[in-house]
N, C-alpha and C positions, 0 to 999 in steps of 0.2 A: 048718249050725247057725245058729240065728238070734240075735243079740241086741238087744235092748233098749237103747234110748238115750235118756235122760229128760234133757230141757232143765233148768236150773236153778232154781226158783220166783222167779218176781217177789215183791219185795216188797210187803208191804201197803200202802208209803207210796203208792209208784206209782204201784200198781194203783189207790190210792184218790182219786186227785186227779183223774183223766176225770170218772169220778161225782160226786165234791163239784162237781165243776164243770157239770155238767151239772146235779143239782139245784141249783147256784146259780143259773143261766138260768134255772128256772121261778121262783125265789125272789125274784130281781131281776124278773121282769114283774110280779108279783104285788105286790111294794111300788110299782113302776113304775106301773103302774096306778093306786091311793091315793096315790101321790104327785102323778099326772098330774093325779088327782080335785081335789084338794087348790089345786093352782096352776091349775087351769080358773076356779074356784070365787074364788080367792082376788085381789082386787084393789089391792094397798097403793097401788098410781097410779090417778087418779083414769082412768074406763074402760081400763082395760086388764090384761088378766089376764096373771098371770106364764108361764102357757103360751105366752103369743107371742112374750113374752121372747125366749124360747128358742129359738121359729123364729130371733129376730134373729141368731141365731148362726151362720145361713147367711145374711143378709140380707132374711128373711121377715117378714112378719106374718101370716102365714097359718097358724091355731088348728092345723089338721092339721098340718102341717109340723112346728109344735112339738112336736104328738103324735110323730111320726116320730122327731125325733132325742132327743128325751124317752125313749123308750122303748128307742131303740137303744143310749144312756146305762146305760137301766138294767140293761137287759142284761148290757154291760160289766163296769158293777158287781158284777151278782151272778155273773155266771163268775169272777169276781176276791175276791167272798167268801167265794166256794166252796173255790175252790182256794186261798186263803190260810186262812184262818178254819175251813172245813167240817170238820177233823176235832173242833174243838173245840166245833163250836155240835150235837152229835149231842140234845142234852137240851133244853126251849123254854126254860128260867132261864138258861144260858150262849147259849144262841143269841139272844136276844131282849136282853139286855147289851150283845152282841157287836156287835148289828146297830143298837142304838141309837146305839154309841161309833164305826161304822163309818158310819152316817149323818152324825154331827158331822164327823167326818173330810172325807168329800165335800164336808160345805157350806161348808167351811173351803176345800179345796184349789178347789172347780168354783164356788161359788157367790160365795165370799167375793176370790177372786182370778184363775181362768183367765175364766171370763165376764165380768166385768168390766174386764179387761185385753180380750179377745176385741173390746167392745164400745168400749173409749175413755172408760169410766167409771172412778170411784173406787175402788181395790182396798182390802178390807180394812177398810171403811168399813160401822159399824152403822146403820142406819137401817127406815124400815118395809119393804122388798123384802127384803134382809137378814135381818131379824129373821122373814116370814111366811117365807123360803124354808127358815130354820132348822127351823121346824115342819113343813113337809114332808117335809124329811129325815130327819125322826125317824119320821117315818110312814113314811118307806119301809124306815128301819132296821126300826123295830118288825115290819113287816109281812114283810120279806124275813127278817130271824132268825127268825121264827114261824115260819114258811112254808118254809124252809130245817127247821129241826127237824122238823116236821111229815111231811114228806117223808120225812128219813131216817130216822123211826119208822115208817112207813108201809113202807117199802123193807124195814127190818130183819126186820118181823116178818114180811111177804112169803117174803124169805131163809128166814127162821126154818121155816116150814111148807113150805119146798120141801125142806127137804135132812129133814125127816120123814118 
C-alpha cells in the first residue's frame, strides 16, 4: 500500500520575496538607466559630468566605468526594493511614492554621505552636485516604482490567464 506525503506549503511571504526581488533587478536598471541619462547629461562642475564622479569611486574618470558601477548600484538597489518594499508597491500610486521616498533615501545615505566620505570631500553638505544628484534620484525612484508596479501587473494578470 502506498502513501502519500505532502511537504508542508511555503508561505506566501517567502515564496514572494525571490520575485519582488527579481522584479526589482529589472526596476532598479530601468530607473538606473534615467538616472545614468540624467548624470551623463548633467554638469553642476564646470566640464565634468557627474557620471565620472562615480567612476571616481574606483579611482576613474573613465564615462564607462561610471556607467559600470552606476548600474551595478542600481541594481543593488532595486533587488533591495524589491525585496523590502515589493509587496507594497504591487499598485503604480504606492509604488511610484515608495520609489520616490526610496530614491531620497539613497541620495541621503550614497550621495549625500558614503561618496563623499569615499572621495575625501564634504559629507552632508548642500550645494550644486548635491542638489542635481538629488534630482536623479527621484528619477530613478520614479522610474523604478513605475517600473517595479508595472511588472507586477504585468506578471499578475500573466498568472491570472494561466491558472484559466
Amino acid at each position: 500500500m502506498a502513501t502519500t506525503v505532502q511537504a508542508p506549503p511555503k508561505t506566501a511571504k517567502t515564496a514572494a520575496i525571490p520575485v519582488h526581488a527579481v522584479r526589482g533587478a529589472a526596476a532598479g536598471l530601468v530607473g538606473g538607466i534615467g538616472m545614468g541619462i540624467w548624470m551623463s547629461v548633467s554638469r553642476p562642475m564646470t566640464d565634468t559630468a557627474m557620471i565620472t564622479m562615480v567612476a571616481g569611486l574606483l579611482g576613474s574618470t573613465n564615462a564607462f566605468a561610471g556607467w559600470l558601477i552606476h548600474l551595478a548600484i542600481a541594481l543593488f538597489a532595486g533587488v533591495t526594493f524589491g525585496a523590502l518594499l515589493g509587496p507594497f508597491a504591487q499598485r503604480i500610486a504606492p509604488a511610484v511614492v515608495l520609489g520616490l521616498a526610496y530614491g531620497a533615501v539613497w541620495w541621503t545615505v550614497g550621495a549625500l554621505w558614503i561618496m563623499p566620505a569615499n572621495m575625501g570631500m564634504s559629507v552632508f553638505e548642500w550645494n550644486d552636485v548635491t542638489s542635481s544628484s538629488l534630482g536623479a534620484h527621484l528619477v530613478f525612484g520614479l522610474l523604478a516604482g513605475g517600473t517595479f508596479a508595472c511588472i507586477a501587473r504585468a506578471m499578475g494578470k500573466r498568472t491570472d490567464q494561466a491558472r484559466v
